[in-house]
Each structure stands twice: as structure tokens, then as C-alpha cells.
N, C-alpha and C positions, 0 to 999 in steps of 0.2 A: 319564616315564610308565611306569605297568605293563603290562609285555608282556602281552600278550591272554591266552594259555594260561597264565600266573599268577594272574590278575585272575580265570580261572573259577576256579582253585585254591580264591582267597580269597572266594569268592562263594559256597563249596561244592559246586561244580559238578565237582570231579574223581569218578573211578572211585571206586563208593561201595564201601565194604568189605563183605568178607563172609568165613566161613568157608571157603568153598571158595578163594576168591582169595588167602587168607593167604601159601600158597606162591608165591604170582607177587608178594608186596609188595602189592600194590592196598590201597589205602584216600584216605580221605576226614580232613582235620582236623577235630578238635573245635569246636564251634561259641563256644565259651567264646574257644579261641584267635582263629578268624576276626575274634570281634568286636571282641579288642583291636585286632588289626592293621588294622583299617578305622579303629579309634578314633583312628590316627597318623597324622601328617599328615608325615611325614619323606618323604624322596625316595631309595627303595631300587634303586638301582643295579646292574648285573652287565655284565661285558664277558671275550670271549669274549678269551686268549691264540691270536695267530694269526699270527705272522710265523715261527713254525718250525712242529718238528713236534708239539711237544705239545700239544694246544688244550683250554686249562682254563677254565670259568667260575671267574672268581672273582666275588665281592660286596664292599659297603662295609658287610655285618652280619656277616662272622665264617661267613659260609658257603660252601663249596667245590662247584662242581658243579651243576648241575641240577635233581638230583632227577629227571632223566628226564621232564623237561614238554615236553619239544620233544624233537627230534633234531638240537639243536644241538648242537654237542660240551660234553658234559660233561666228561670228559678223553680224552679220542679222541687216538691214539697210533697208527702216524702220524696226521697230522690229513687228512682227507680220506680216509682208507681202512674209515670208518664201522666201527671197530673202536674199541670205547668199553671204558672199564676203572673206570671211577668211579661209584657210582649219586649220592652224597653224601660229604661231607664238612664238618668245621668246626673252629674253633679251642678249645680248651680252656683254663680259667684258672682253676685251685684255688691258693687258701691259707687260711691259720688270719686271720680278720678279726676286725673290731670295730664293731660300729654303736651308736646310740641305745639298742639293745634290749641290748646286750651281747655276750660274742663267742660267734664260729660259724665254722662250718667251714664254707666260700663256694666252688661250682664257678660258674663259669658257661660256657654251649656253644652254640657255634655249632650244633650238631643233636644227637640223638639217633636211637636206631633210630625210624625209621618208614617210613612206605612212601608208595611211588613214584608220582610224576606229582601229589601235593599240594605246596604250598606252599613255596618257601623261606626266604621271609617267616616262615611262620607256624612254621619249624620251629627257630629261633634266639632265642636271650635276650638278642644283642646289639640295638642302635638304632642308625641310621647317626648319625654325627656329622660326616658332608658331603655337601653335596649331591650331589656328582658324583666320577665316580672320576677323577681328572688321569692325561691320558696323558703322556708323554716319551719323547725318542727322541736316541741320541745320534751318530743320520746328519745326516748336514749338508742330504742332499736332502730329508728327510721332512717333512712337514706340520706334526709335531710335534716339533720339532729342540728342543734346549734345552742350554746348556752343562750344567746341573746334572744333565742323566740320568746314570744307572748304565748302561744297557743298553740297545741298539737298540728294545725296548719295555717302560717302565716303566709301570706301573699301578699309582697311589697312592688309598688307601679311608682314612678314617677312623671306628670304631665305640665305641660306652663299652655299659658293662652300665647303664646309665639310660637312661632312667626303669626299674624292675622290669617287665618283663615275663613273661609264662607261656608260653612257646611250646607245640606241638603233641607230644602225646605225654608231657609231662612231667607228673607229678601232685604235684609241688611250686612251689608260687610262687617265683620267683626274688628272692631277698634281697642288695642291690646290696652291693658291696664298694669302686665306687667308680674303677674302671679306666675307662683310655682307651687302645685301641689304636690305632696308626698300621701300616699295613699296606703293604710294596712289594711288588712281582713284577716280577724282573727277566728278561728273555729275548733270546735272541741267535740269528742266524740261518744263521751260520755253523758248517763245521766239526763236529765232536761235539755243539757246545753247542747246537746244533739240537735235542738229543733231550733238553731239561731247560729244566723253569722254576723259576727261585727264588721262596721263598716268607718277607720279612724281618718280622718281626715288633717292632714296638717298642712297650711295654706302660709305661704311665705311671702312678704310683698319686695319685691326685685326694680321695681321702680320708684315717682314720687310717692306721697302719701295716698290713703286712702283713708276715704269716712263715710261711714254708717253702713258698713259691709253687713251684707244678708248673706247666709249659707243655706243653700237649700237641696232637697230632691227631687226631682225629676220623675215621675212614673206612671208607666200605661200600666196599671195592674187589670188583668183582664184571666182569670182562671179557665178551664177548659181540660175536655179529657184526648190529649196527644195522640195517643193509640187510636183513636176512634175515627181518625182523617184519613184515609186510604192514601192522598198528596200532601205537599208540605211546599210553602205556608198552609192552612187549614184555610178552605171554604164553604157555603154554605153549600157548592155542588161536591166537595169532597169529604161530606160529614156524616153522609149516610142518613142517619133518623135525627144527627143532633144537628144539622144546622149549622148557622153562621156562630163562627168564636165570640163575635162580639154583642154588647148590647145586653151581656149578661153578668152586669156588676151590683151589688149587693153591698154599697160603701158605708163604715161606720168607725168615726173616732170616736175613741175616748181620752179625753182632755186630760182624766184623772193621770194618765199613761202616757201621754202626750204618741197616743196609739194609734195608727192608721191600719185597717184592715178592711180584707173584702171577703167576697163565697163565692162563689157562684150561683147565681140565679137566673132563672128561664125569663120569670115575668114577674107583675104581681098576681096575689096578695102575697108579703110576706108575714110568715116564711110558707105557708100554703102552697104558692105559687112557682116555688124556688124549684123543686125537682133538686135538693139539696147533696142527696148520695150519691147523683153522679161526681162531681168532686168534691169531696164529704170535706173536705178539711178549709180551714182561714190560715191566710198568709197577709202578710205586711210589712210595714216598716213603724221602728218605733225611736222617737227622738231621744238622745240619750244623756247628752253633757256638753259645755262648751269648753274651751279654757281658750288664754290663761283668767277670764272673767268667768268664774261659775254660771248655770244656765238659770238660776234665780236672777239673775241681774239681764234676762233678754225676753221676749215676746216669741213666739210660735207663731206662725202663720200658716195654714191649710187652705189653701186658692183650689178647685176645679172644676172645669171646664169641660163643654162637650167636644169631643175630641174634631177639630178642624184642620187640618194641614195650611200651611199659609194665610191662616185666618187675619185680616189688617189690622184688628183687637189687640194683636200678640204678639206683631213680625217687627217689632223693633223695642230694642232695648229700655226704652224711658219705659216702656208697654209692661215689660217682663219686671223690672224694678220694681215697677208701683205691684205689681200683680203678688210679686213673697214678703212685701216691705207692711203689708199692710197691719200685719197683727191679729188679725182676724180668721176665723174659722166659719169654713165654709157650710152652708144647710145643706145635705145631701135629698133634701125631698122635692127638690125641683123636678121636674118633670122631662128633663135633660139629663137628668143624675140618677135616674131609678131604673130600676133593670127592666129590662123591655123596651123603653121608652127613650134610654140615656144611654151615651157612651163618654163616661168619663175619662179625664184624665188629670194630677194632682201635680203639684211640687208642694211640698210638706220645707217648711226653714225655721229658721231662727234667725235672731239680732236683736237689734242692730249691735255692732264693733263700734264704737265712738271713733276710733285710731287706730289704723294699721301704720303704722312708720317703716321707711326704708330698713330694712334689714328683720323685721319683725314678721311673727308668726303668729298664727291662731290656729285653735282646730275643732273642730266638733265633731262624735260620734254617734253613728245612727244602728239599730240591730235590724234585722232582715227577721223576723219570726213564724214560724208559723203553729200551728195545734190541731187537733181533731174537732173539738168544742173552742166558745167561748173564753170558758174558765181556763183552757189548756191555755192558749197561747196570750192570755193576759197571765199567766203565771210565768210563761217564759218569756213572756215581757220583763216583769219585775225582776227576774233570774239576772236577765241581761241589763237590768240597771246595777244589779247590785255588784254584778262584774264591774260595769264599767265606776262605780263609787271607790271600787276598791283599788283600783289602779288594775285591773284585768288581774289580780294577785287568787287565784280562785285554787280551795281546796281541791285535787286531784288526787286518782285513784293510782296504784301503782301501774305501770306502762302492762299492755299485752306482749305476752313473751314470744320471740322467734318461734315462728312456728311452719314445719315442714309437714306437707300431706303425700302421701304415696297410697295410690291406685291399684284396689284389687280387686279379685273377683269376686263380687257381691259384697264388698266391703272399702274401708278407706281406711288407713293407720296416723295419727294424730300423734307426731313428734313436736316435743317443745323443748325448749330453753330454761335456765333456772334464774335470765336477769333480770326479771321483778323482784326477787328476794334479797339483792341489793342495792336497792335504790329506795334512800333515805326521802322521810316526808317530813319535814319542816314543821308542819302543822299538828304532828301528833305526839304523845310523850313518850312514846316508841316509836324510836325514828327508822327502823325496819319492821314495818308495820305491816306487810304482805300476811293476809288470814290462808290464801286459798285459789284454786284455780277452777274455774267453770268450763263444762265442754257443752258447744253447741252444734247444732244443725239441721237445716230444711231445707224444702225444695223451692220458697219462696225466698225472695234473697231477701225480702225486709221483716220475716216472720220466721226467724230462727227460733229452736226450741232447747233449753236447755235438757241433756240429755246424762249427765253425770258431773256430781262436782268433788272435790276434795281439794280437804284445808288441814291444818296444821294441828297437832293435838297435842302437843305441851303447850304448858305458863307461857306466856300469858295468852298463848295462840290456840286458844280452848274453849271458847265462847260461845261460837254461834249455833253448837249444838247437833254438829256434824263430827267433827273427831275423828277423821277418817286418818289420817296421813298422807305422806304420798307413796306407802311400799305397793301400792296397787297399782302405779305406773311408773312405777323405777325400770326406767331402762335406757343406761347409757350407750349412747348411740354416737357416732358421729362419722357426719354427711357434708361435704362441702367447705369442709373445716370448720364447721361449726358443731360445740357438743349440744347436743340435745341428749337433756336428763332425762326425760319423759314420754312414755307411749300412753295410748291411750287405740284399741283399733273399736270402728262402730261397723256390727256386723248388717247381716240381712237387709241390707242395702239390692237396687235394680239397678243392673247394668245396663250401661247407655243413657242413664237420667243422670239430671245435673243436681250437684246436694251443695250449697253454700254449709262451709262448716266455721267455726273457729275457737280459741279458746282465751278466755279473760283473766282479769291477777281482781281480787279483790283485798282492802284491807280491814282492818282490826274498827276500825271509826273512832269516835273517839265522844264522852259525853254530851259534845256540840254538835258534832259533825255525824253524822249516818254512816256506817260501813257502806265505801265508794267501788264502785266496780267498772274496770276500764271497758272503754267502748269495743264492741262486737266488730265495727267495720276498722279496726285497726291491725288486726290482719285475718280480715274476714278472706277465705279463700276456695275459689267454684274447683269443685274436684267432679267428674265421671268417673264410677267406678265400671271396672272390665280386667279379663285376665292379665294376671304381670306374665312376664316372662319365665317358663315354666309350670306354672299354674294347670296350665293344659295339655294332652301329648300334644310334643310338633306335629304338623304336617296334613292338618285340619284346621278349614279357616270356616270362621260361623257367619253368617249373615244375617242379623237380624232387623226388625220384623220381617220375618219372609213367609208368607208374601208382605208387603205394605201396600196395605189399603188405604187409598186417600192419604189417609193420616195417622199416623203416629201418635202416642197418649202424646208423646213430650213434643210433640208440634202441632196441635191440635187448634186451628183457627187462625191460622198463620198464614202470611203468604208465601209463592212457593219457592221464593229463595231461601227463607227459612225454614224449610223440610230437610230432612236426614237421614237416611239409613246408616247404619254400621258395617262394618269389616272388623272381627275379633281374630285373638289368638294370630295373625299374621307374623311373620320373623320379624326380628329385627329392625331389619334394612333388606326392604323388597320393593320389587315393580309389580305393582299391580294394573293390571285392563284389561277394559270392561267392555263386551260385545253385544252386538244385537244374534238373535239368533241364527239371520242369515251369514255372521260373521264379521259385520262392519266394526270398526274399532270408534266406539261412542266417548271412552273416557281411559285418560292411562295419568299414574302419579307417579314418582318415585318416595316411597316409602322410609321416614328415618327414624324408628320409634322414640328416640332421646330427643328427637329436635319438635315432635307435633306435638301443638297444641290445640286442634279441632281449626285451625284457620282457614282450612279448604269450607268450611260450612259457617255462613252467616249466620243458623240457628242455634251454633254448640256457642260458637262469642262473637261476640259485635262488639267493636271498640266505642263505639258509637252511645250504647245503652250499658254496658257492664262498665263504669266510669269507675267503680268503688272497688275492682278488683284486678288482678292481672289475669292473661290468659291462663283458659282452668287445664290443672293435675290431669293428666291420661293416664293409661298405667302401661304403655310403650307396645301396646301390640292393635290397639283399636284406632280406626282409622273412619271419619264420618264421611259419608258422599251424598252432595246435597242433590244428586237427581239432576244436576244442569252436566249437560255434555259438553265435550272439548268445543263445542262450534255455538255454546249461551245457549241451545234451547233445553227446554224442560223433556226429562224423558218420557215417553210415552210409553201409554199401557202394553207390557210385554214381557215375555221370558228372555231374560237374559244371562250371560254366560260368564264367565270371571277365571283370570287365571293373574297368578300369583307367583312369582320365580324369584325365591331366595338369592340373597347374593351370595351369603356364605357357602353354601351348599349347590348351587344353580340348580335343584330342584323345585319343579314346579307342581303348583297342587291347582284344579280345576273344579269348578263346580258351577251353577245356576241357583237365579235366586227372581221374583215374580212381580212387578210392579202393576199394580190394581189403578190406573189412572192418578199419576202422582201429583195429581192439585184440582182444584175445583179454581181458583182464582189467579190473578194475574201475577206482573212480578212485581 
């Protein structure tokens, strides 16, 4: 289905453009493109990279990114730290072709310049050519296991330039040449390789010949702090102190790296000028290999430009050809290209292909990187070359084990699995090479703390100097029909706060290789702790913070759909509601402790910003109430009354609880 905020896209219903808004992107697509895209009956896809830190939309049309219709991550780097670096993206495909009509010089594009929060659909020339993007994963625990993955998360698209289409922005009709691309994105969750996703391209020619085909990238790299926009797209009137998103790019290749990276920057002088630690971090894109002609045998090209929409420079193919064909790398010190002054935009390629022939392919692969420094993400540059040199064949750590959390009061209890301990590593000279397992947890989701580890203490699993064993969390368990060998509980925990926990496999290493240890967000998992059942007498229900003032520690600057009080110790399966104190009925739920996972409250999950987890562990008696009443308004300052009628029992328990003005801001 089309996601809702696309659907108005394609309806015309985005931010309509205007001369003043030009500097913030805003606009609306063409009605000529809308119509085609209604006219398709294809099933356009998108799915967000999210088991590291780089969280990319890709498509199964040839487009990168968002476009900024949601605040899902677009390329959000880390992922979860509402630091976005990507407005758009897409793939590029020029050669010298041949059709019916005769021959032509042939681009076709994943986007063009346009502007933010319309369509992705509508701004691409590719048609999907599958229905659905196929996931894979190459954990043995995951949902999506599959011997044929490349990486812990593969995501496979297929697109061709047919039927012709006219996307948005463009004032050229698109003239087919007859490709079919196959599309991977490989990602991993360990290690460096956390900070990178690959992007494999393999381009099929389905019609006549083709010669001197260029492959390229497409991209608004334009960083920014997400959070900071009160609205969405981001404008200069909804940014508070920071202003307009754009105008603030900080562009710099390294050729050595065939590396494209940007910062964010305010203005000049650099870096003086930059106001750097609002988005502290560089993201990019970095070129990676061709085949089946090694990338020793092709030219690089870096073209860009100050960001125009329908510029006459650029709106037709011969235009865009000459623009990735050229071999050349662009001077970022023009005065159109420096932050403050410039709003860039790049396609980064390679070529030329001498010969595409009927039935032949080619491909080239590009990584998505990002780092905190320089040095960081030039080193997961190199990281992700030597992936892709090696055939994507990269030393991994043993998988993170099933792992179950259960919710208590003032604590959380950490069941695991024992199927790391066998699953053989290829690369080591002990091929059950598991040393050990790590237990984590924090309250930030990207700054977990390691909090307890234990590893194995015989021959040869005796090294690292720990020796513990595991009789300190032996305890066979089983939940779900799955065994879980392993507890582990972390006490003096606050209840009603959110704790991201998880736990890792690490192994032995090997004299080449470093002891590897499997990624955190591989079943990183949001637990609240609060009473289980029983934990407390029946027949008393707690409400806390009572009173709530303004604010809550755990919602603390938030807007006030995101506020929450609690309801503890409740039954089971109860009706609760909730009154004013002349008696009005403001708020009533039906209560199922098995089935809640805080979804009555945007602040406990939002599907939206928790992409890396599933809805978090309760412990079956806590129930959160976001303060909006049955009728969407916010409740206002007063004593209120609550009563609570067990089903089991139809005893009801009553009491009051004190709201201090529950928000200072809007919704």
C-alpha cells in the first residue's frame, strides 16, 4: 500500500510552492506527473535500513531517501539520533542508445532537483519491476535467515526505465533504452561495519546495444538536526533558532577514496564558522568497484550544481549525459557550493561501459558511510572497500542469541539462548569459536553500557582473561517453546522509564583477525520496568508521578502527545476510567496485560522513531495514559478520579491522582 503522507503527495496535497518558500525546497508536483503515477498500477515499495547505524530509505524505483515526507529516516546517521543528512537521492543510467526512432543520447533518473515533502514516486523514471522488496539475513536467529544472504540485512528491489515515464520536474519525456536494474543493499551490525550500507547495482540491457554507459548517483546531501523543526518538511519559520535546512553544506572529496562527504555547516569561515556539534557527525557516499570491467579500467566523475529545479542547463538528457560523462571533479569552492552561500547538489559516477550487448549486464557498487571525525568515516570508507574487494566475504562474529526480557518491579530479567555456541566460523581454526557473552543496557538507545560479561574457561576458551563461565547464569528456562539456557536479572532499575537492553556472542579471534563481537541492535530490546503480577498485594492500583507536573523526568521537553503518566499493579484484564471530578467520563480503556505494549501512548513507542526495535516488554500490570481524553483534547490542570473493575473478580478499586497543567506546548 501507499504510505499515507505519499498518497497526499500524489493527490497534490503537499506544501504548495511559492516564491518565498523556494529557499526551504517546498513545492508541490506537476499535475501532468501525478496523473501518470495514479495511471500505474505497480506496487512501489520502500523500506527503511535499520539494524545498524545508518538508516536509509531505499525503493524498488531507483530512488534513495524520503524526500522528507515523514521523519522517518531518510539517511539518519546515527540512526535514532534525528540527525538526517540525505534530503533525496537516486540512480543514474546514461548511454549512446538505439530505438525505433533512431539513436539518442539516453539518461534515465532516479530524481532530479526538486523539492521536499512531494512525491517519490512522482520524482523517478524508473517502474518497479517487483512487487515487493525481499528481505534476507544471514543470522541463523532471524525471521529472515536465508543461506543465500550476503549480510545480516539484505534488501533486494527490482526497477526497468519501462513503460516511459515523465517524472516530476523534468520537461523532457523520458525515451526508454531498455534496462533492467537489480538492486541489493547489504548491512551489518557489527563492528565499524555498523557505520555503512552498501548499495550493489546490477544493470541488465533488455534491448539493442548500448555504448559508453555512465553509472551514477544522484544526491541532495544536505544534513540538519530533525528534532529541532516543531513541523515537517523543516522550515526556516519551523526551526526555532536553527533556521532554514538548507544552504548549510560543507562539501569535500577525497579522490584518494573516490569519497564524497559533507557536515553541516552554518556559514563561513571553515571550520570556525560551521557551529559543527549541532550535527557533529560526516556522511556520504563512497564509490566502490565496477564489474564485470574492474574500476581501474573507468574514470570517476563528481558534477555539482547549485540546487535549481527545472533549470534549462539540466532538463534534458544530452544535458545530464555530458554532465556524469565528463571525468572530472568538481571544485567545491565556488561560491554557489560553500555553506552559507551555496546549495549544492552532486551525482558522483563512473564509466564509461565500452559495450552493453543484448542480454548483458554490468554493476557497480557505491557504500552510504558515515563517522563522528574525518578519520572515522575515511576508515569506514576503506572498511567498505575491502568488503566489497572481497566479494562482500567479511569475517563475522558469532550471531546474538534469542533473547527474552520480562518486566519487574524495579528490575528486568535477561533470558537467552545457547545458538551461538553452534554456529561454526569458517575463518577460524576453531570452528566453534564462541569465547563469551556480554550484557548490555541504557536509557539512551544508541549509548548502551556494558554491565556484565561471561565467557568460557576451559582450553582453548581461556584467553581473554575473564574465566568466568556461565554457572552464574545457568538457568534453563523455557518460554514460548523456545529453551533459554540463560538468566541474567539487572536490578535497581525505575519504573515507568524506558531501559534499551541486549546481549552479544563474542568469539575467540584469531592471530589475523581481533576477537569480533556481534552487533548490539541485533536483538536490542526497549523493556519498562513495573510490577509482574503478583509482585504487589491485589487490590491497590499506583499512579504515578502523582501529582504530574508539567513534566515527567522521561518526557521532559516533549510535545504533549508525547507525555505519560502510569497506571501500576492493575489486574489482569480490567476496565479502567477516568473522571473529572464533577464526575464527567474524560478517558475509559479496556485493559489486557498479555496483549499491551504502551501503544495507547506515543511517548512509551512510536513506530515512526523506534525503527531498530519492536514494541517494548511491560510487565502485564502497567498501563501508560497519555493525558489526551476520549474527545483528542489535552487534559487539563485538575483532580481526577479513576476507578478500575477487575474482570475476574468484578471488584472495583477507586482512587484520585493530580494533574499540574499537563504541557506547556502544542500537539
Amino acid at each position: 500500500m501507499i504510505r499515507g503522507a505519499v498518497l497526499l503527495g500524489l493527490l497534490g496535497l503537499a506544501a504548495a510552492g511559492s516564491a518565498a518558500a523556494d529557499s526551504d525546497h517546498l513545492g508541490a508536483a506537476t499535475p501532468a506527473s501525478t496523473q501518470a503515477i495514479l495511471a500505474d498500477s505497480i506496487a512501489y515499495r520502500t523500506k527503511v535500513t535499520d539494524n545498524n547505524l545508518m538508516g536509509v530509505t531505499i525503493t524498488n524505483y531507483g530512488f534513495i531517501g524520503n524526500n522528507f515526507v515523514s521523519r522517518t529516516p531518510s539517511m539518519e546517521y546515527p540512526l535514532g539520533t534525528a540527525y538526517e543528512h540525505l534530503v533525496r537521492g537516486g540512480l543514474w543510467f546514461g548511454a549512446q542508445a538505439v530505438d525505433d526512432s533512431g539513436a539518442f543520447i539516453g539518461v534515465v533518473c532516479g530524481t532530479v532537483d526538486g523539492r521536499q515533502g512531494s512525491s517519490a514516486q512522482q520524482a523517478t523514471e524508473y517502474t518497479p519491476a517487483s512487487p515487493t522488496i525481499q528481505v534476507r539475513s544471514a543470522l541463523i536467529n532471524s525471521r529472515d535467515y536465508s543461506p543465500k544472504a550476503v549480510s545480516e540485512q539484505d534488501y533486494l528491489g527490482d526497477y526497468s526505465d519501462r513503460p516511459a515515464r515523465r517524472a516530476a520536474d523534468n520537461t523532457e519525456n523520458h525515451r526508454p533504452m531498455g534496462i533492467l536494474v537489480h538492486q541489493e543493499n547489504y548491512a551489518w551490525s557489527f563492528s565499524d561495519y555498523a557505520h555503512l550500507v552498501i548499495f550493489h547495482y546490477e544493470i541488465k540491457n533488455l534491448g539493442p546495444p548500448l555504448a559508453n554507459a555512465w553509472v551514477g548517483l544522484y544526491m541532495e546531501l544536505a544534513s540538519g538536526l530533525k528534532s529541532g523543526y516543531s513541523a515537517w518538511p523543516p522550515t526556516s519559520s519551523t526551526g526555532g533558532g536553527l533556521g532554514g535546512w538548507f544552504n548549510k553544506k560543507w562539501m569535500v572529496y577525497e579522490d584518494s577514496l573516490r569519497l564524497l562527504r559533507e557536515h553541516y555547516c552554518v556559514g563561513l569561515p571553515i571550520p570556525g564558522g560551521c557551529n559543527l556539534s549541532l550535527v557533529p557527525a560526516w556522511a556520504g557516499v563512497k564509490v566502490l568497484g565496477t564489474g564485470p570491467e574492474p574500476i581501474d579500467t573507468k574514470q570517476v566523475t563528481l558534477a555539482a550544481w547549485k540546487w535549481e529545479p527545472g533549470s534549462d542547463v539540466r532538463d534534458e538528457d544530452t544535458e545530464r549525459y555530458a554532465l556524469m560523462s565528463t571525468g572530472t571533479i568538481q571544485d567545491f569552492s565556488t561560491v554557489d557550493l560553500l555553506p552559507g552561500s551555496g546549495d549544492p547538489v552532486e551525482v558522483i559516477a563512473t564509466g564509461p561501459f565500452p559495450q552493453i550487448n543484448p542480454g548483458e549486464k554490468i554493476s557497480v557498487d557505491f557504500a552510504f558511510v558515515g563517522g563522528a571525525q574525518p578519520e572515522d568515516i575515511q576508515r569506514h570508507a576503506r572498511l567498505a572497500q575491502r568488503a566489497f574487494d572481497r566479494n562482500y566475504k567479511v569475517p563475522v562474529p558469532p550471531p546474538s542469541p534469542r533473547l527474552k526480557v520480562i518486566a519487574h518491579n524495579n528490575a528486568l530479567d535477561l533470558y537467552w539462548d545457547d545458538s551461538p555456541e553452534f554456529v561454526a566460523d569458517s575463518t577460524s581454526s576453531i570452528p566453534l569459536d564462541l569465547e563469551g557473552y556480554r550484557v548490555y543496557v541504557g536509557e539512551d538507545r544508541n549509548d548502551l553500557q556494558r554491565i556484565a560479561q561471561f565467557d568460557l574457561a576451559t582450553p582453548p576458551h581461556d584467553t581473554t582473561g575473564f574465566n568466568t563461565g556461565f554457572g552464574a547464569v545457568q538457568h534453563d528456562t523455557l518460554m514460548d517453546g523456545i529453551h533459554y539456557k540463560y538468566r541474567y536479572r539487572i536490578p535497581s532499575l525505575k519504573n515507568g522509564f524506558k531501559y534499551f537492553c541486549a546481549v552479544t556472542s563474542y568469539d575467540l579471534g584469531t592471530s589475523e583477525i581481533e576477537s569480533l563481537e556481534s552487533g548490539i541492535s541485533q536483538n536490542k530490546t526497549l523493556a519498562i520496568p513495573g510490577p509482574a503480577p503478583g509482585e504487589k498485594a491485589k487490590g491497590t492500583v499506583y499512579v504515578f508521578p502523582n501529582p504530574y507536573r508539567v513534566e515527567a523526568k522521561w518526557d521532559q521537553g516533549r510535545q504533549v502527545r508525547d507525555h505519560y503518566l502510569w497506571f501500576t499493579n492493575l489486574p489482569e484484564r480490567c476496565m479502567l476510567r477516568i473522571y473529572t471530578l464533577s464526575g464527567d467520563l474524560v478517558f475509559q480503556t479496556h485493559f489486557v496485560g498479555a496483549d499491551y505494549h504502551g501503544d495507547s501512548a506515543r511517548g512509551v513507542f512510536d513506530p515512526a522513531s523506534e525503527l531498530d526495535v519492536e514494541s517494548p516488554t511491560l510487565s502485564g500490570t502497567t498501563f501508560a495514559w497519555d493525558m489526551i481524553t476520549g474527545q483528542g483534547q489535552a487534559a487539563a490542570t485538575g483532580l481526577y478520579l479513576y476507578s478500575v473493575e477487575d474482570e475476574s473478580t468484578h471488584k472495583t478499586t477507586v482512587g484520585k491522582f493530580l494533574i499540574v497543567k499537563s504541557d506547556r506546548e502544542g500537539f
